[in-house]
Structure formats: C-alpha cells, structure tokens
C-alpha positions as CSV (number, residue, x, y, z in Angstrom):
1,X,11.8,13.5,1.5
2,X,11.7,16.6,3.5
3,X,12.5,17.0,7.4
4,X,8.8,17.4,7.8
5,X,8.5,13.8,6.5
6,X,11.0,12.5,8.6
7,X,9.0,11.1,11.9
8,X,6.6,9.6,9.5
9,X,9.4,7.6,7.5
10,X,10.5,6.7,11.4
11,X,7.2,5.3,12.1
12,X,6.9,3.3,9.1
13,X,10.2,1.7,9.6
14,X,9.2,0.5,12.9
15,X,5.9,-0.2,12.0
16,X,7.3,-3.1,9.4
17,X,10.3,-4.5,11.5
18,X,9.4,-3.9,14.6
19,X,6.4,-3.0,15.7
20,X,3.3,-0.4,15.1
21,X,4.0,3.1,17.8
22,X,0.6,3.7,19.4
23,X,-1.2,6.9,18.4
24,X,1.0,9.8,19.6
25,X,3.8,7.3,21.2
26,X,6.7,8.5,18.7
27,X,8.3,11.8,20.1
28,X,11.3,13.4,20.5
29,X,12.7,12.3,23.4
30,X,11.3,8.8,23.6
31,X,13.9,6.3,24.1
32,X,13.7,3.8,21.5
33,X,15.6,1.1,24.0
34,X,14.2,-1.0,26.3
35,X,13.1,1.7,28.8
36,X,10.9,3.3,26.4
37,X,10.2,1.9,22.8
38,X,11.7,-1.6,23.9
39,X,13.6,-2.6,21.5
40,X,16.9,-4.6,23.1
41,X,20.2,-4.0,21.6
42,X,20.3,-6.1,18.5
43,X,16.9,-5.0,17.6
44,X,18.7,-1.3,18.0
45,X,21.4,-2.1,15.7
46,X,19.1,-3.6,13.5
47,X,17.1,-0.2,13.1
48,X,20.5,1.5,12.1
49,X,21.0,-0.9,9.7
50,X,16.9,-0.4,8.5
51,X,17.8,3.5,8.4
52,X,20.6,3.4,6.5
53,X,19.3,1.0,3.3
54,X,16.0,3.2,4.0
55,X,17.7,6.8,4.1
56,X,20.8,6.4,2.6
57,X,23.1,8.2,5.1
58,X,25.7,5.8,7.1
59,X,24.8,5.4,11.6
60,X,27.6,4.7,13.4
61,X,27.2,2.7,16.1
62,X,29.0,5.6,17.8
63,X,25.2,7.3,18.1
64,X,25.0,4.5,21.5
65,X,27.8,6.6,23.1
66,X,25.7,9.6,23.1
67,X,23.2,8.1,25.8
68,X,19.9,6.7,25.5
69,X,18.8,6.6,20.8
70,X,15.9,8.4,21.0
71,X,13.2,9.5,18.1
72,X,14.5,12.8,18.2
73,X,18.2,12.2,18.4
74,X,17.8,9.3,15.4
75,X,15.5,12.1,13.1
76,X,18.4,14.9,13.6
77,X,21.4,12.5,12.5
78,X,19.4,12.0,9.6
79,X,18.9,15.7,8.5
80,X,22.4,16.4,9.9
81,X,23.9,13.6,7.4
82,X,21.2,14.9,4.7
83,X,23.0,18.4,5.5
84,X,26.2,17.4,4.8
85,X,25.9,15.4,1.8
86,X,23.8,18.4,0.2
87,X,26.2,20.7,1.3
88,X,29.2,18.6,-0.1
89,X,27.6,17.6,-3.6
C-alpha cells in the first residue's frame, strides 16, 4: 500500500466499524472525536486497535496526548511507523 492509498484504507476502516464518511468529510484536520467524526473514546481506541491488525504498525495510546486524533495526524503515524520499519529492515 502506498501513502497515496492511505486516506482510502482510512475510509474503509471506518466505513466497516464505524460508520460510512460522507462524500468529501475525511480530511486532514478533521477530528475523528466527538467534535468532529464522533466517535467517543472507546470507539477511538477501538480504531487504534482496527489500524494496527489492518496496517501492521503498533498506536500508542500516547497519540491522545498529542490533542484532538485527527485524519491527518492518524495517516502520518502510519507512514511514519511504515518509515521506520522500512528503514530498519
């Protein structure tokens, strides 16, 4: 999967556990929380969980220190971890 791919992947993931991002909804700096996607906490740490089966890179629950998960900030811990482990193999 390339970085290109990436937002696509994103909206498939929510599509089947959560639920389907209108047309042009999914951007960077939407906040997949409550005040902008709407998913509540456990629903939150139930997309990390979704990520990491689906992308194979750990999320620490660490990202929630960070401020608000948005799309963007979820798409570039994947292609940082992605960077790493290419880098590292």
């Amino acid at each position: 999967m390339t970085t290109a791919q990436l937002p696509d992947a994103l909206h498939g993931i929510l599509s089947r556990h959560f639920r389907t991002p209108a047309p042009g909804e999914l951007h960077d700096a939407l906040d997949l929380g409550p005040a902008g996607f709407g998913l509540d906490s456990i629903a939150l740490a139930e997309l990390l969980i979704v990520c990491e089966d689906h992308f194979g890179c750990p999320f620490p629950y660490t990202l929630f220190d960070e401020g608000p998960l948005t799309v963007g900030r979820l798409i570039a811990h994947v292609r940082d971890a992605r960077a790493r482990w290419t880098r590292s193999t």
